[in-house]
N, C-alpha and C positions, 0 to 999 in steps of 0.2 A: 762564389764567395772565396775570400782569401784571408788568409790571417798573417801577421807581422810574428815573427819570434824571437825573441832576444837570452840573452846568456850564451853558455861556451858552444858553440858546435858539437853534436854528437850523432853519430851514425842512424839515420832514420832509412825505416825497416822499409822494404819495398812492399807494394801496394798489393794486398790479391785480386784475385776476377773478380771475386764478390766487393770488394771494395770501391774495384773501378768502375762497377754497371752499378751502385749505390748514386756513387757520386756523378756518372752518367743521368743517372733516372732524378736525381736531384735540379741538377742542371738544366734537363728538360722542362720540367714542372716549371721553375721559376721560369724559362724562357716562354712556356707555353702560358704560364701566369700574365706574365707582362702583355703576350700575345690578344691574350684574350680581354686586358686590363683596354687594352689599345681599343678595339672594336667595338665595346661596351663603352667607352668616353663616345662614340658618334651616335647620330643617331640615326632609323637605317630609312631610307625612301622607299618606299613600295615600288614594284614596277620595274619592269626591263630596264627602263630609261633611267629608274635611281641609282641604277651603278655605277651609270657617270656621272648623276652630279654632285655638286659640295653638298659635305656631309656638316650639317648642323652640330655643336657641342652637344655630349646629350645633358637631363634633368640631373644624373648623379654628379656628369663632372661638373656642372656651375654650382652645385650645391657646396661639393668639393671644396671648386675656388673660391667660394665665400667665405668655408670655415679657414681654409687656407688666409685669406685676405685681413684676418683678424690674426693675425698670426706675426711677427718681428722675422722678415729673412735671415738666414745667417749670412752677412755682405758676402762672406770665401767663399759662400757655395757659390751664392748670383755671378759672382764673378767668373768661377772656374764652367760656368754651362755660358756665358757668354763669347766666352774663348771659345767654346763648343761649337756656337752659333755662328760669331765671325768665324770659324773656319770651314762652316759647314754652308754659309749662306754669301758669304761676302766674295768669295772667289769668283764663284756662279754668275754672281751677277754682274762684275767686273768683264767679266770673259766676255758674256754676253751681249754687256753693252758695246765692246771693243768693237765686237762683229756688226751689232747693230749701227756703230757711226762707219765702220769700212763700207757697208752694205750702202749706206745710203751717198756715199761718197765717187763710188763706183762710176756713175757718169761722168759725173770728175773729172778724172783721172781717164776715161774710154774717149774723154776731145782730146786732152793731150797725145793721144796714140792712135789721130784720125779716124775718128770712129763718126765726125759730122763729112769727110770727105767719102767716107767708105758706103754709106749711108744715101749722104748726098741730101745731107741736113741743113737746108737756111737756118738762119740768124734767129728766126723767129720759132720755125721748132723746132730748137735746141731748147728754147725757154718752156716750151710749150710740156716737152719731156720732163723737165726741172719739175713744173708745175701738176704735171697731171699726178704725178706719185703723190700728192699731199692732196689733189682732188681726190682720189682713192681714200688715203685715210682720211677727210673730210667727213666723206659719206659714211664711215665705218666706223668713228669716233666712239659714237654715244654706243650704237650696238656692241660693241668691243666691251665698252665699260659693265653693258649690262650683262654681257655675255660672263665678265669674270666674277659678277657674283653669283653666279649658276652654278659655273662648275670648277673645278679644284685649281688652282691657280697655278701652279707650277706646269700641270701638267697642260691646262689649256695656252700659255707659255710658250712650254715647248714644240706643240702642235703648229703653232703660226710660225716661230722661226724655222723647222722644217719645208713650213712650206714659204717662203718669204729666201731661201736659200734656192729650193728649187726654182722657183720662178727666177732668181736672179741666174741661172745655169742656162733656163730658156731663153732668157734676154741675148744670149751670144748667137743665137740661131736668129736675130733677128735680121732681114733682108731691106726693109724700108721702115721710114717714120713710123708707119700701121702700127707693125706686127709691135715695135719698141714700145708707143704708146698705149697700148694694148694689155702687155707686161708690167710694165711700169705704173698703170693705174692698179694691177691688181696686187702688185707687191706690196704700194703705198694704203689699201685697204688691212692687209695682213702683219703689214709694218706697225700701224698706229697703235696694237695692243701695248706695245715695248715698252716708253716710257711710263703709260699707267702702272702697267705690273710691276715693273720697277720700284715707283713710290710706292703701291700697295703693300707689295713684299716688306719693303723695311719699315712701313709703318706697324704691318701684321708682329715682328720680329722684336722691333727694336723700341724704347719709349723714347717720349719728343725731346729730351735729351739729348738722346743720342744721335738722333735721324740727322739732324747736316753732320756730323764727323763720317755715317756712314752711306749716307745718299753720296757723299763727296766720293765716299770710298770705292766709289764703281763707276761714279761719273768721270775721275780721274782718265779710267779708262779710254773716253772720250779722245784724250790728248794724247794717249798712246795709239789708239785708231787710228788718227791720223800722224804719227809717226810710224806705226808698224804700214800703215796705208803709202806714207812715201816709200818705205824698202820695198816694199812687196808691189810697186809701181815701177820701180828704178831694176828690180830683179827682173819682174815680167817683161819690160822693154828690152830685154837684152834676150828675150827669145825669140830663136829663128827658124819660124815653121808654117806651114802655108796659113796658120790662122794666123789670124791680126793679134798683136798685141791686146787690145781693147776685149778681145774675146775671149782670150785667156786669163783676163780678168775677172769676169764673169764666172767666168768656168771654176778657178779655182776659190777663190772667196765663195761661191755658191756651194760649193762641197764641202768647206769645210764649216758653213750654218749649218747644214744638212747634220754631217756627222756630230755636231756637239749638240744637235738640239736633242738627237736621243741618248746621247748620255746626259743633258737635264730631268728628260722626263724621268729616268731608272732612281738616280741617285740625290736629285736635290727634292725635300718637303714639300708638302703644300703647307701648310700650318702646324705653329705647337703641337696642337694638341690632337694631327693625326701622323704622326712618324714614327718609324717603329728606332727613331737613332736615341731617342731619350726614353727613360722610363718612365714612367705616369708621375711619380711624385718629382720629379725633373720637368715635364711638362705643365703641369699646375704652379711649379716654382717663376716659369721663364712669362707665363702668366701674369702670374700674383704679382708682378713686382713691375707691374703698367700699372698697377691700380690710382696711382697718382693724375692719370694722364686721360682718364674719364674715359677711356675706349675702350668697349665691349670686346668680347671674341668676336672672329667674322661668322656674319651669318648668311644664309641666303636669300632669305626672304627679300620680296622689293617693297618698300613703304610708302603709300601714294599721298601722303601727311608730307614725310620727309621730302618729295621731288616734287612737291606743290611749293614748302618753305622754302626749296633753292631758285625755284625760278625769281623769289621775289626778296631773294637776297644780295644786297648791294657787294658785297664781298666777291658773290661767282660772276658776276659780270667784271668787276676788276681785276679777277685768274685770268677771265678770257681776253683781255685788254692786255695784262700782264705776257702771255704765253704770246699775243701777236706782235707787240712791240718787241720784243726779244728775238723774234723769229725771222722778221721781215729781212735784217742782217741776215741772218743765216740762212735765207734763203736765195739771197746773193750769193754770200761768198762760198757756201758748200757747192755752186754751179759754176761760180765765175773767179774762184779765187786764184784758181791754177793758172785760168788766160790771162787774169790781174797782173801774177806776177810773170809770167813768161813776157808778157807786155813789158817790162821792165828789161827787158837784154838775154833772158836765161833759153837754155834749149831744153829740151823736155824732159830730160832725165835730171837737169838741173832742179828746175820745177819741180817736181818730184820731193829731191832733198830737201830744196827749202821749206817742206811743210815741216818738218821736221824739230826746227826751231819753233815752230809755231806752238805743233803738239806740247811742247816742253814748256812752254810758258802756261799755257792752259792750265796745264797739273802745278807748278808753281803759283800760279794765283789762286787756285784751288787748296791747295794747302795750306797758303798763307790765312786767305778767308775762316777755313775751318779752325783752324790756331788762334785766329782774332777773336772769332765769334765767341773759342772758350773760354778767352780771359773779359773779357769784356763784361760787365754788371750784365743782368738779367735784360730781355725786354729791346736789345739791341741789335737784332737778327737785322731789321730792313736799314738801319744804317749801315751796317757793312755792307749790305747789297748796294745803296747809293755810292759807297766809297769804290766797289770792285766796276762799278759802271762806269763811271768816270775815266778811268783810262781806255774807256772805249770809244769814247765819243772823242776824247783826240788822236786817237789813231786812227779814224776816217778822215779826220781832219789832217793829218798829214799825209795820207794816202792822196789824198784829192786835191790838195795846196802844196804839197814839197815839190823841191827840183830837184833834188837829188837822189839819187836811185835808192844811197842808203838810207836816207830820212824815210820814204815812202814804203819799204820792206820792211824797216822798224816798227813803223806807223800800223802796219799789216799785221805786224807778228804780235804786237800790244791789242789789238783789237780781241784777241783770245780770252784776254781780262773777263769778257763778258761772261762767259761759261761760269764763273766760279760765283757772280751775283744768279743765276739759273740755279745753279745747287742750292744756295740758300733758300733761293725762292717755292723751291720743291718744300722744302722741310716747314714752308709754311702753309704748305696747301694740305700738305698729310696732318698736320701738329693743330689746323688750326680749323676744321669741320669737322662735328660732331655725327652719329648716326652713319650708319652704314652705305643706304642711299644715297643723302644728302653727299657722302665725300664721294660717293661712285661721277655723282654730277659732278662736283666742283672738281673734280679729276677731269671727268672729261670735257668741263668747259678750257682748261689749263691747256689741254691740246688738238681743243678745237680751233683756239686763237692761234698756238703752235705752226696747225697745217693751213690756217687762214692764211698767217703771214710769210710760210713757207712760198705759197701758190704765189701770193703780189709780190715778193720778195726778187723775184728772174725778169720778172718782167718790166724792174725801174732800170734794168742793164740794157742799153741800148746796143744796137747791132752797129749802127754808123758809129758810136763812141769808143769802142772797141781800139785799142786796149786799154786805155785810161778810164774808162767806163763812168764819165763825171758825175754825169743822172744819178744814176745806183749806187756809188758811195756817198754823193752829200744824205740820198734818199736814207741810207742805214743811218748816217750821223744821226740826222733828224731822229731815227725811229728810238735809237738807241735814248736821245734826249727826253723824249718822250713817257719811255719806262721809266725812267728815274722819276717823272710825275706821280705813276701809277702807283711807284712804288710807296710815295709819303702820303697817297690817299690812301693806302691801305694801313698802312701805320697808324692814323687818323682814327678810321674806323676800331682798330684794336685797340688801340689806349685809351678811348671813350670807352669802348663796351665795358673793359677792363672796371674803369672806375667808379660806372655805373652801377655794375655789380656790387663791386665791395661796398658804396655808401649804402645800397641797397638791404646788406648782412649787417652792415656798421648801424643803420639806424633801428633795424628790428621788423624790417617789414618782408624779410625772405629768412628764409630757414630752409636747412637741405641735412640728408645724410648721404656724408661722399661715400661712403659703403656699398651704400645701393644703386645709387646713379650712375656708379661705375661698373654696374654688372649687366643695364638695360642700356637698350638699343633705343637712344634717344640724341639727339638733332643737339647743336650746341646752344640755340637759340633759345629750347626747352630745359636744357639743364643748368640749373643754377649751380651747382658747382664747376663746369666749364670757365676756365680761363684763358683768354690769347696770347699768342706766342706775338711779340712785337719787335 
């Protein structure tokens, strides 16, 4: 504790022993207070095995946040713990994700530095390698998702980029196609936790407000990946040592997932309301002030009510439509974008740079998006999506029909646009499924379509079409056209449901108290205070 003291300065008496072991023994208490305030908010699982998993809020603290929730925040405080939180949460997952697009880029970048010669890779498994990393997280999708309501988030997180880094270290030891595809399907099983956690995190953190300023805020990262991905390409090529270029790729991006995944697990939360970086009444506050947003604390349980309503919900079929159209692109050009442009006159350290303008458009459309979306009226999330798409569908379109080298590198470097319709599209898959389960699926349908479209995405690049690759660019045009469908069926769906509702309260035949619906683990379908982000 500290106190302010004002008037003239005068000589303050020095402290004695008994003084300083007072205020010692004081110090502790409150620390050990808080300590023990922390342990008592969970609640504890029996058993060897409940020391790993997520710890449920316990009965005192939802009781807490109820009396809390009838309560007017003071705005200075919320403010000053969310500063807290962007600095405690926001960086993490920036970092993170940076690693997470170098990591998957990495093949990339190993053809340009003959790693299909060294190998003695055809045309066909090169695409095959593309693909099987996203057949891994295919199969690993749903498990992953159900996995992270089991156990503590951060730290199960950090578990797979450690190991998702090492495997990318073993990939430089590889001698033929085998051993590559081999690596590569199981990196892409350990891979696919990333983007869930990602959204989960900042839906756990932040209210639906906030989520696209700060899902933007680490997706950014994204475009720095692949611009720290060009340096850190154009550096390594310049090493001269009996390994290959391409292996030292491996090697050193694989060390350094390795080393940051354990400083995620030491230092970054799993939730509110188990970190020892806030005090209890700071965690009930970062709580209380989602109450608007109809989402429970996380729990662990699985609800077989809730993952029966998703199967037969029109929405998680349009994630997974959503996530494949978006992806199909990017499952080209994260493979083939490098040979795209080196196809165009450049040498390989060229290539390299030129992702670089790329990366910076990315973060540029990204911020503009997030800037649009917070002036914009309410309810106008999927138009900016349609607006940031659209410069991507004529940037295939100039890639694939220009003559001129600079039209077609422009054409390429505007394709980037799409990423920042993706960030929005996140913040409506977190902001817009109620219930715990339900959003675990509708998560993992979002990137089941993801690695669906990642897998077909290599394989519209044809081997004889090389370097113009005409197939696989009209192919993304198309695909990319196609989202922008998905995207005003889902808009559709939300502004119905929306309106439905309200004539529903308007005429007297639904009644709700948002007090309580916001405390229970219930589905958005079930809860009448539930409303879509659109």
């Amino acid at each position: 504790m500290s106190a302010v003291h004002s008037g003239n300065p005068s000589p303050v008496p020095s402290a004695t022993n008994n003084d300083k072991a007072e205020k010692a023994e004081v110090l502790h208490a409150e620390q050990s207070k808080d300590f023990n305030a922390e342990h008592q908010d969970l609640e504890v699982h029996p058993g060897f095995w409940g020391k790993f998993l997520k710890k449920n809020p316990s009965p005192e603290f939802m009781a807490d946040l109820a009396r809390m929730n009838e309560m007017e925040l003071d705005p200075v405080v919320v403010k000053r713990l969310e500063r807290k939180v962007d600095m405690l949460i926001m960086p993490a997952l920036a970092i993170c994700y940076a690693f997470y697009y170098v990591d998957k880029t990495t093949l990339s970048y190993a053809a340009i530095f003959n790693i299909k010669k060294d190998l003695k890779l055809t045309g066909a498994e090169y695409s095959w390698l593309s693909s099987l990393f996203y057949f891994g997280w295919l199969a690993w999708a749903l498990p992953a998702n159900i996995l992270m309501q089991k156990f503590p988030l951060n730290k199960y997180l950090a578990v797979n980029i450690f190991l998702w880094g090492a495997l990318l270290m073993c990939q430089a030891a590889s001698r033929n196609f085998t051993d590559l595809a081999v690596l590569r399907t199981l990196s892409g099983a350990f891979e696919a936790v990333a983007d869930p956690a990602f959204v989960l995190i900042t839906g756990t953190w932040y209210t639906r407000a906030q989520q696209p300023a700060r899902i933007a805020g680490w997706y950014v990262a994204n475009g720095a990946g692949i611009a720290v991905g060009g340096l850190l390409g154009y550096g390594i090529g310049q090493i001269k040592h009996p390994l290959s270029p391409w292996q030292w790729e491996f090697l050193i991006i694989g060390a350094l997932c390795c080393a940051w995944s354990v400083f995620l697990f030491i230092f970054v939360p799993d939730s509110p309301y188990m970190t020892h970086w806030f005090t209890r009444e700071e965690r009930l506050i970062i709580v209380s002030r989602k109450r608007h947003d109809q989402s429970p604390p996380d729990r662990r349980e699985w609800s077989t009510s809730q993952a029966i309503e998703a199967f037969i919900d029109p929405k998680i079929y349009l994630f997974f439509f959503f996530g494949f159209t978006a992806n199909v692109p990017n499952g080209g050009t994260s493979n083939f974008g490098t040979l795209i442009i080196k196809g165009m006159g450049f040498t390989s350290l060229q290539t390299s740079l030129m992702n670089i303008p790329y990366g910076t458009i990315i973060i540029l459309f990204i911020v503009a998006a997030v800037m649009i979306n917070n002036r914009v009226p309410p309810n106008n999330r999927t138009w900016v999506m349609v607006a940031t798409n659209v410069p991507t569908v004529v940037g295939f379109a100039l890639v694939a029909w220009g003559k001129k080298t600079g039209v077609r590198l422009f054409g390429y470097w505007i394709t980037g646009a799409s990423n920042a319709t993706f960030v929005v599209g996140l913040s409506l898959v977190s902001g817009n499924v109620g219930g715990q389960t339900k959003k675990a699926i509708a998560s993992a349908a979002v990137f089941l379509g993801v690695a669906a479209g990642n897998i077909v995405g290599p394989f519209l690049f044809k081997d004889s079409e090389a370097p113009q690759y005409l197939t696989g660019v009209v192919g993304c045009m198309v695909s990319r056209a196609l989202e922008i469908v998905v995207i005003i069926m889902l808009r559709i769906i939300f502004v119905r449901a929306n309106a439905k509702r309200d004539r529903a309260v308007a005429e007297g035949r639904v009644t709700y108290d948002e007090r309580v619906s916001t405390l229970q683990d219930i589905s958005d379908w079930k809860n009448p205070a539930f409303r879509y982000v659109a």
